[in-house]
C-alpha positions as CSV (number, residue, x, y, z in Angstrom):
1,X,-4.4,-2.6,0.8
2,X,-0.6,-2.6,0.9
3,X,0.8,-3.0,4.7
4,X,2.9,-0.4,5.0
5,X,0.3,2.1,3.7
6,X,-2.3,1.0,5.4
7,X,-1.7,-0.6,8.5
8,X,-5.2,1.0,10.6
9,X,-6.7,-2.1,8.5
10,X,-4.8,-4.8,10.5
11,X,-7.0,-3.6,13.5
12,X,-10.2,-3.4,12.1
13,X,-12.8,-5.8,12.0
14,X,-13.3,-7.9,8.9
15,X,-16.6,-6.3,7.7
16,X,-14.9,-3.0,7.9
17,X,-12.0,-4.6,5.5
18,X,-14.5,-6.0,3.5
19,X,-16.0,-2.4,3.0
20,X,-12.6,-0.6,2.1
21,X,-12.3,-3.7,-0.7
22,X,-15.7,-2.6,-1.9
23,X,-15.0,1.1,-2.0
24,X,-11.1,0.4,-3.3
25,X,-13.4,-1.1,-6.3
26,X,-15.9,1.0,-6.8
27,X,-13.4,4.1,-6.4
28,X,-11.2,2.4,-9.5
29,X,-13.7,1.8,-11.5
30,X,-17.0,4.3,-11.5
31,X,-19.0,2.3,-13.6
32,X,-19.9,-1.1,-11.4
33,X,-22.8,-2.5,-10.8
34,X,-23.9,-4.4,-7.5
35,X,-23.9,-8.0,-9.0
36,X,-20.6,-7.1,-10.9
37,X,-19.1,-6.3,-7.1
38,X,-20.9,-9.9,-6.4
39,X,-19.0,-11.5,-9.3
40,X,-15.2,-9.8,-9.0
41,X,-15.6,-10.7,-4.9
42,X,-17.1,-14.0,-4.9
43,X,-18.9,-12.8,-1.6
44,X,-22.3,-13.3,-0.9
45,X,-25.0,-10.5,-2.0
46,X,-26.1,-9.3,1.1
47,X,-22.1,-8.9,2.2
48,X,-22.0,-6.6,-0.8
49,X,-25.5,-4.4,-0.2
50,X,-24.2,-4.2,3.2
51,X,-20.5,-2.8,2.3
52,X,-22.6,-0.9,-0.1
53,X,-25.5,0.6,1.7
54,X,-23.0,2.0,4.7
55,X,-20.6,3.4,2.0
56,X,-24.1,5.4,0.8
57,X,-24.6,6.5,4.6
58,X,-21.2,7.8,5.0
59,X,-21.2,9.6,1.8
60,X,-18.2,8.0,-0.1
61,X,-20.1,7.0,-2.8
62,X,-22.9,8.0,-4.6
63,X,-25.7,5.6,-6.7
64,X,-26.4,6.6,-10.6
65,X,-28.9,4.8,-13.0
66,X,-26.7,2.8,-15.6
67,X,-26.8,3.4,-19.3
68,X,-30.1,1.3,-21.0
69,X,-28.7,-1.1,-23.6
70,X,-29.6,-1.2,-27.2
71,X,-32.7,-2.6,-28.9
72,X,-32.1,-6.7,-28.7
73,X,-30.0,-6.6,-26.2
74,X,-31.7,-8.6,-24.3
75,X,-31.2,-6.8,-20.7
76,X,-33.9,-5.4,-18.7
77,X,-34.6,-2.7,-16.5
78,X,-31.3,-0.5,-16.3
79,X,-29.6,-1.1,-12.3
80,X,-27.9,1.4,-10.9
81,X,-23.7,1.6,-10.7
82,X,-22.1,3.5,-7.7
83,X,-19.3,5.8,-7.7
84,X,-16.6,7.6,-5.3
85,X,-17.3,11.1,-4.5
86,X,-14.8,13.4,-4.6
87,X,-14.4,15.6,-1.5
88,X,-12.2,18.5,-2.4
89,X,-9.1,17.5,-1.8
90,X,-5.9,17.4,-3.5
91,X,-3.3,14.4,-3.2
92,X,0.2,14.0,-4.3
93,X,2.0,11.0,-6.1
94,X,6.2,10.2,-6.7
95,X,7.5,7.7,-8.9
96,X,11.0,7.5,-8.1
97,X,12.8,5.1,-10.6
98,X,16.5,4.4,-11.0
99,X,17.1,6.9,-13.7
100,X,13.7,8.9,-13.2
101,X,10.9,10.9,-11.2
102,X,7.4,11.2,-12.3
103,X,5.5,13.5,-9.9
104,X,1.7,13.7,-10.2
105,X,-1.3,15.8,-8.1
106,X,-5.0,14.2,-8.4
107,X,-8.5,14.8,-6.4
108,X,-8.9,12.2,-3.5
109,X,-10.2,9.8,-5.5
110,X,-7.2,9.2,-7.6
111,X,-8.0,11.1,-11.1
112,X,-4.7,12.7,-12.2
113,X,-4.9,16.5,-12.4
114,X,-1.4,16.9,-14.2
115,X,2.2,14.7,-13.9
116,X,5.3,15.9,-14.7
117,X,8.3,14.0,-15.7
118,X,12.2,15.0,-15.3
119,X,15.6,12.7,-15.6
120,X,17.7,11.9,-12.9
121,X,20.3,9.6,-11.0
122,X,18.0,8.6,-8.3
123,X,20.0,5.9,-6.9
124,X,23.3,8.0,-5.7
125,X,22.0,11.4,-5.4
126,X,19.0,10.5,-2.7
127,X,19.0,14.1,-1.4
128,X,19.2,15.8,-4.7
129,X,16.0,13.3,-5.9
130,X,13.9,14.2,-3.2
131,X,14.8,18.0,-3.2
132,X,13.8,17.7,-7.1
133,X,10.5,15.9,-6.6
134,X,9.4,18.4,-4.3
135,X,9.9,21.0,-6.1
136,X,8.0,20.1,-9.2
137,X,5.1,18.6,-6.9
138,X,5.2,22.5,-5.2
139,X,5.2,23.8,-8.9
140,X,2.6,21.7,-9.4
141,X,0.2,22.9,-6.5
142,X,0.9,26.6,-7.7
143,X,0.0,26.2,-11.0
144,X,-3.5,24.8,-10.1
145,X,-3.9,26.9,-7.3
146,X,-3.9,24.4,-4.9
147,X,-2.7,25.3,-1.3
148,X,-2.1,21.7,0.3
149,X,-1.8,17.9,-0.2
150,X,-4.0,16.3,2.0
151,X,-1.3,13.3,1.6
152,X,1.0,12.2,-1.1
153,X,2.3,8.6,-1.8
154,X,5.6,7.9,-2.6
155,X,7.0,4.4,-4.4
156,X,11.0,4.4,-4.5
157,X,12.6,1.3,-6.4
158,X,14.6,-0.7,-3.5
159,X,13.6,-2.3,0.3
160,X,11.7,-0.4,2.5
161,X,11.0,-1.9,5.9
162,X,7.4,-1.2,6.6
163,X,8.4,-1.4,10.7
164,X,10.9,1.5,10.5
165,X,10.0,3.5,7.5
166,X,14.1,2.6,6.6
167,X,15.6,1.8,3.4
168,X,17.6,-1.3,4.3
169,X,19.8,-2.3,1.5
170,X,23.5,-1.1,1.2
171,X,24.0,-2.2,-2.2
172,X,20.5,-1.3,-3.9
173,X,20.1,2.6,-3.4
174,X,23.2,3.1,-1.6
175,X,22.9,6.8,-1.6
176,X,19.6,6.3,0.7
177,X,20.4,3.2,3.4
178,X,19.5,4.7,6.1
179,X,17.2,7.5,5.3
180,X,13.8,7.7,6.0
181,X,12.0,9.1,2.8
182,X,8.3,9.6,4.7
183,X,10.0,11.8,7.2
184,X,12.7,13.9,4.4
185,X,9.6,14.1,2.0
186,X,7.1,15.0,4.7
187,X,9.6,18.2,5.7
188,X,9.9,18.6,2.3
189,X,6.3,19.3,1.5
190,X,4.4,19.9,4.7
191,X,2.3,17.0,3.9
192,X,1.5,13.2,5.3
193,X,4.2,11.4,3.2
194,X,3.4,7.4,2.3
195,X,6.4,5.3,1.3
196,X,6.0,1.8,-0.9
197,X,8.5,0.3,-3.0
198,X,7.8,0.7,-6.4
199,X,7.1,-2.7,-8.1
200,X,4.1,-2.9,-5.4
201,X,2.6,0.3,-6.4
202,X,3.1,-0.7,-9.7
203,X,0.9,-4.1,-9.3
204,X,-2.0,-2.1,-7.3
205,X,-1.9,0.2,-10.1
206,X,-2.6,-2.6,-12.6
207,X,-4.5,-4.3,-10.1
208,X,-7.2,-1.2,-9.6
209,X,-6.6,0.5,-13.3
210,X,-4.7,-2.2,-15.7
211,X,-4.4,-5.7,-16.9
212,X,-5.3,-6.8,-12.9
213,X,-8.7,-5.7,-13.2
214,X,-10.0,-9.1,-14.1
215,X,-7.6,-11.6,-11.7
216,X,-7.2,-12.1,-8.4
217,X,-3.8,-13.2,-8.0
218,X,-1.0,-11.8,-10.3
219,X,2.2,-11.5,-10.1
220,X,3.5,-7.9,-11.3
221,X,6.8,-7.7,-12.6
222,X,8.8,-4.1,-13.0
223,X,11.3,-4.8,-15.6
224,X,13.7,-1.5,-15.7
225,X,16.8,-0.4,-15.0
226,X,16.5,-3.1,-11.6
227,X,14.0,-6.1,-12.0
228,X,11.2,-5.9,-9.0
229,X,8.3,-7.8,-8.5
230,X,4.9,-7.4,-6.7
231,X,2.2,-9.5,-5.5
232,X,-1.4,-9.7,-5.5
233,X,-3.1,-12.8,-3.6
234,X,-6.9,-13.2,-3.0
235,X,-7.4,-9.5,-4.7
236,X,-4.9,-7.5,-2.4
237,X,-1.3,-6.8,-2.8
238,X,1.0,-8.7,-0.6
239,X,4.1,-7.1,0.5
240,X,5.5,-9.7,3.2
241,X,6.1,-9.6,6.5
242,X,8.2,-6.7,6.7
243,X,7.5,-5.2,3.6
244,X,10.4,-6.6,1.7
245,X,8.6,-9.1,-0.6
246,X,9.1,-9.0,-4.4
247,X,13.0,-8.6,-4.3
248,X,14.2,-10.7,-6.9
249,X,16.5,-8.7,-9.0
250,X,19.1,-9.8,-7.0
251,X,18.1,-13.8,-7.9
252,X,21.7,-15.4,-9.1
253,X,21.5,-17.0,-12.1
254,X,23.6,-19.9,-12.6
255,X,27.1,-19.6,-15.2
256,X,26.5,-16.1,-15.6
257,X,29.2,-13.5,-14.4
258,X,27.9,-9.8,-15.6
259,X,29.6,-7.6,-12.8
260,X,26.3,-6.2,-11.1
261,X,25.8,-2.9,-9.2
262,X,25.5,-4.8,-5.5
263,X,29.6,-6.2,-6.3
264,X,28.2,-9.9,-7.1
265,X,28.2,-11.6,-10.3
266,X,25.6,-12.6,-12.3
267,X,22.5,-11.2,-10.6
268,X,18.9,-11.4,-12.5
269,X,19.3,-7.2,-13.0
270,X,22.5,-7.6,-14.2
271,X,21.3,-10.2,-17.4
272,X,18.0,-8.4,-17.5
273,X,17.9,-4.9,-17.6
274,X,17.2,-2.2,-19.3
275,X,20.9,-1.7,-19.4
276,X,21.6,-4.7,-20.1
277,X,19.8,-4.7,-23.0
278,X,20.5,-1.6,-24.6
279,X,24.2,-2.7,-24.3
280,X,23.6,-5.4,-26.5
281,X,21.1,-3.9,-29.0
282,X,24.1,-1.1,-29.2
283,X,26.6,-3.6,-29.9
284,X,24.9,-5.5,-32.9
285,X,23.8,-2.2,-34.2
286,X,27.1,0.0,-34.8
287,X,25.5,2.8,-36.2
288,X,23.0,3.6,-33.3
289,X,24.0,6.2,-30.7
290,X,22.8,5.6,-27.2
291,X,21.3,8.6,-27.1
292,X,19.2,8.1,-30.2
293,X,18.2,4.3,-29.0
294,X,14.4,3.6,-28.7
295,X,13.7,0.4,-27.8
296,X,9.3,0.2,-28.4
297,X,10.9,1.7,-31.6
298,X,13.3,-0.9,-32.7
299,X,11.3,-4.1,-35.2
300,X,14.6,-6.0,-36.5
301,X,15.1,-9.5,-36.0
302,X,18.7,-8.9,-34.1
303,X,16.5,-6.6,-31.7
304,X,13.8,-9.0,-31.4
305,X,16.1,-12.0,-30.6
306,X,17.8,-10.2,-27.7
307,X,14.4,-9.1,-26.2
308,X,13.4,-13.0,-26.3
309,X,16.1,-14.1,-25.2
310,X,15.9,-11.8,-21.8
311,X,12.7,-12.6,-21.5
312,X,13.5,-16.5,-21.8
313,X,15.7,-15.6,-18.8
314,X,13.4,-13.4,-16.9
315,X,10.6,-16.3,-17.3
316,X,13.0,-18.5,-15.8
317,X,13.3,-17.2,-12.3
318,X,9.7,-16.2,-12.5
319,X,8.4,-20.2,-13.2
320,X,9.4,-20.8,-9.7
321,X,7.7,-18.3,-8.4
322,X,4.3,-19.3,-10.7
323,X,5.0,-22.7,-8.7
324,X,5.1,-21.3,-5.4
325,X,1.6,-19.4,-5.5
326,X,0.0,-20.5,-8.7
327,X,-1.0,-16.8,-10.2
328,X,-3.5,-16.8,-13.0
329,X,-1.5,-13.6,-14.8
330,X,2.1,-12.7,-15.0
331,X,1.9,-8.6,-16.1
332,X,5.1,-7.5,-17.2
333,X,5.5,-3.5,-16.8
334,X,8.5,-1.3,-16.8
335,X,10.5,-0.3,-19.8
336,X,11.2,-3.7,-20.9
337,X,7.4,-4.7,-20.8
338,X,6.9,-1.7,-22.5
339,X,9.3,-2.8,-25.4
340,X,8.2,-5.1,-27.7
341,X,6.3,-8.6,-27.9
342,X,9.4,-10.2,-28.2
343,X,10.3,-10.0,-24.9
344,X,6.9,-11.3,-23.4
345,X,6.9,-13.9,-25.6
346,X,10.2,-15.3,-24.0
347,X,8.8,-15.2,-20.9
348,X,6.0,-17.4,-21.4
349,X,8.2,-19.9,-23.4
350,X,9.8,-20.2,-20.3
351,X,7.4,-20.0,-17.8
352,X,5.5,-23.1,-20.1
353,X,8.5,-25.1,-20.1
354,X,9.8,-24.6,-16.7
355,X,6.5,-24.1,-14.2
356,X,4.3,-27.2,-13.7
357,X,2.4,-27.7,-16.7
358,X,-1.2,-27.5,-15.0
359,X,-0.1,-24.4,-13.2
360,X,1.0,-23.1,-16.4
361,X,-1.6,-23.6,-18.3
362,X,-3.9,-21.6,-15.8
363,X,-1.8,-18.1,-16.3
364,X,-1.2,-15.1,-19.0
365,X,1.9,-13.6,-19.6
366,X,1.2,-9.9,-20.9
367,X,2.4,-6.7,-21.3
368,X,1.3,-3.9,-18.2
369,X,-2.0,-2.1,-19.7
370,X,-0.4,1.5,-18.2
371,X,3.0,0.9,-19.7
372,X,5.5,2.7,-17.9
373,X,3.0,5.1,-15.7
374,X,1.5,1.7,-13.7
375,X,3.7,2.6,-10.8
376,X,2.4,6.4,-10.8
377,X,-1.0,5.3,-11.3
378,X,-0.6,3.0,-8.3
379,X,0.8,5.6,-6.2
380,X,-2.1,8.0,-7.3
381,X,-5.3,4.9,-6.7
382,X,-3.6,4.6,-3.1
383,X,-3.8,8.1,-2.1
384,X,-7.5,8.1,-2.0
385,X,-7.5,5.5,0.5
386,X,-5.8,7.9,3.5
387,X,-8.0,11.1,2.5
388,X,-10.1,11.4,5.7
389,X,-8.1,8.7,7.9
């Protein structure tokens, strides 16, 4: 589980962490069988029945016979899969972006009830953001008829250190160094308020709903309005030892001098951004407002060649880290992942001529499954894991 989310974990004894990775699972999934836990783990059988058999006694899951195959299939007597019960309660989710907030409720086991969406400066107006997300979470609550949040996770795009609950950059966020959004949020809404940054919710929501399913160490990649990354090493995401991890849009990239938002030159963000992008994409097409610019939408070669060519840069900073801890998937997500192939495909023309070719050769480069939402869906997965903690 991510640190700062989950920190009773650090003092509990392997086979209850072992447990909570089971039940993380089986809570994502709903449709896993014992030897699938066996084969996504690599831990031993009995390990597994035992995870599974006290997650039975405790009532967190329940056991349901499995589908029978076909005729031919070949398989024999159905087993049985195991699924999270839900326990009545309601959980919140923020996704606070640099130009956005998505606000979500769910059950306690993560299944979205209803999200809502709204447009905002998030990055200068702190206050404003929060005041905002709060609201349409309390809107939310009243049209379901829901009195309270048992706990609601929030991911915010800049450093968070997991020791203080602080926002510690002066430059990224400026409008909320200092502030403590678990404590403003938590006054806000009554509620136990959770804090992450956003490019790590992002990965544990590909990790538990997305193209992570099926590895065990990815690196996630938010490619927005700022460039983030998360990590996921061994099957859990890995936020560093403060929490700070996964701060690379601030990387300086050698002979380039775009002006970026922090007051240095030349910054990853600055090159590769959504911004950044649709500055260019404006400026070879003189008859395209701003406004009216789609980029998912966009299939020219002019558009295509200024998506490679970010992602040729993107990939560049990122075959170092593929170096460093040898992933065996690179998930792009954000608004940029979102975009087109064109981008992706830079990346991994990179990443292959860049990163060492046998560690190269081991990873993917794709596209986030959830698009846009993976950071909302993170947030939402997560929630499930406080509900009766």
């Amino acid at each position: 589980m991510l640190r700062r989310m989950q920190p009773q974990l650090e003092r509990t004894s392997l086979r209850d962490r072992t447990r909570e990775d089971i039940y993380a699972l089986i809570r994502a999934s709903d449709s896993l069988t014992r030897s699938d836990l066996v084969d996504i783990t690599g831990l031993p059988n009995s390990t597994v029945g035992h995870a599974i058999e006290r997650l039975l006694g405790d009532g967190r899951i329940v056991r349901a016979r499995a589908e029978t195959k076909g005729p031919g299939s070949g398989s024999g007597r159905p087993g049985f899969i195991y699924q999270a019960v839900a326990r009545g309660n309601t959980t919140g989710a923020i996704d606070f972006g640099h130009g956005h907030i998505r606000v979500a409720i769910a059950n306690d086991i993560g299944k979205p009830i209803e999200e809502v969406e709204l447009k905002l400066d998030v990055d200068l107006r702190a206050v404003e953001a929060m005041d905002a997300a709060a609201a349409r979470l309390r809107a939310l609550q009243d049209a379901h008829g829901v009195s309270s949040l048992t706990v609601v996770v929030a991911g915010i795009p800049g450093p968070v250190d997991n020791t203080t609950g602080l926002v510690r950059s002066p430059t990224i966020l400026s409008g909320w160094v200092g502030m403590d959004p678990a404590d403003e949020l938590s006054r806000r809404l009554g509620a136990r308020v959770c804090i992450q940054n956003d490019a790590a919710l992002g990965a544990y929501g590909e990790l538990t709903r997305g193209a992570g399913r099926s590895h065990r160490d990815f690196l996630y990649v938010k490619a927005s309005h700022g460039v983030g990354a998360g990590l996921v090493i061994n099957g859990s995401p890995y936020s560093g030892a403060t929490g700070l991890a996964g701060e690379i849009g601030h990387t300086p990239l050698a002979g380039r001098t775009e002006l970026c938002r922090c007051g240095r030159r030349g910054c990853l963000e600055a090159v590769v951004s959504v911004q950044a992008v649709v500055d260019q994409v404006l400026h070879t097409h003189p008859g395209l407002s701003r406004d009216d610019l789609v980029l998912e939408e966009l299939d020219d070669p002019v558009t295509g060649r200024i998506l490679e060519d970010a992602g040729r840069t993107l990939g560049r900073v990122l075959a170092d880290l593929v170096n460093l801890f040898n992933p065996t998937a690179v998930i792009i997500g954000g608004e940029l992942g979102a975009s087109r192939p064109a981008l992706i495909g830079g990346v991994h023309a990179s990443i292959e001529r860049y990163a060492q070719p046998a560690t190269a050769a081991a990873l993917v480069v794709v596209a986030a499954e959830l698009g846009v939402r993976a950071e909302l869906v993170g947030a939402l997965q997560l929630t499930g894991s406080y509900v009766g903690r």
